[in-house]
N, C-alpha and C positions, 0 to 999 in steps of 0.2 A: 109425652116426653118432649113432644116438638113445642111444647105451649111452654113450660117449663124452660128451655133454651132461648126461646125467644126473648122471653124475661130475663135470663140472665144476661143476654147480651145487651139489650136496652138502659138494663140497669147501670152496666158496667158503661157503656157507651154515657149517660147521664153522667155518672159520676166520674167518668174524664172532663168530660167537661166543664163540669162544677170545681172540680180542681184547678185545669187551667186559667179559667175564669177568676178563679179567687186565687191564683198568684198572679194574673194580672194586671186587676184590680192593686193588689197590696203591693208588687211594683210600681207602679204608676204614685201611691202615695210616699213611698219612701224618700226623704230627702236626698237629693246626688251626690251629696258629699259623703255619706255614709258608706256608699258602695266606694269610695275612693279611700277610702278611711280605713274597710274592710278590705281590700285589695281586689275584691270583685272585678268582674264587668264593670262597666259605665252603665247609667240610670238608663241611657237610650236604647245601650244592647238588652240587656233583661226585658225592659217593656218589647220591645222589637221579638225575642225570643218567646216570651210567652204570650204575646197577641196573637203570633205564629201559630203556637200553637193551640191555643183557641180555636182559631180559626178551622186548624186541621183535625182538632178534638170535631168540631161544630159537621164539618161538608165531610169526612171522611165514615166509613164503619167502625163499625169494632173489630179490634186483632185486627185491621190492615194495619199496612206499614205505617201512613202516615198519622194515625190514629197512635198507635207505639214510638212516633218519635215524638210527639203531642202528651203522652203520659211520661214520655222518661224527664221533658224538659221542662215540664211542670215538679214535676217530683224533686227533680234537684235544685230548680229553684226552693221549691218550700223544706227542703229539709236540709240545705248548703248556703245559701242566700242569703235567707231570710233571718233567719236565729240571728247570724252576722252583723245583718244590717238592720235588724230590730235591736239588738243588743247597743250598738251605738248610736240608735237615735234618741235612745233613752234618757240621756243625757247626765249617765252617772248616778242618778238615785235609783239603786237597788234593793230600797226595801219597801 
């Protein structure tokens, strides 16, 4: 059982940090003007917010704290953000 939890926790920890990595990543490409457009953040706070937490996905455990504020601010970047700011970088052609 103890092998089995190890693995779950490894997993989970991997894939915090493959999330915050790839909102990262896809902050950093987003043009700034879209998060101004979208009323967001600024382009600097989101990169700044999700390199954070990268970083604390990366050096922290699983289930610690800094690891859970690293998934919650990955999370609402990708699921609050990004639609927003992918949505208007588009540039109108929606189909």
């Amino acid at each position: 059982m103890a092998l089995f939890d190890g693995l779950l926790l490894t997993g989970l920890h991997y894939g915090v940090l493959a999330l915050a990595l790839w909102a990262f990543v896809d902050a950093l490409i987003r043009p700034a003007t879209a998060y101004v457009a979208a009323s967001k953040l600024s382009k600097p706070a989101w990169a700044a917010i999700t390199g954070l937490a990268a970083v604390f996905a990366y050096l922290s455990g699983p289930l610690g704290l800094f690891w859970l504020v690293a998934a919650v601010a990955s999370i609402v970047y990708l699921v609050d953000v990004r639609p927003a700011v992918r949505g208007l970088s588009r540039g109108g052609n929606n189909w």
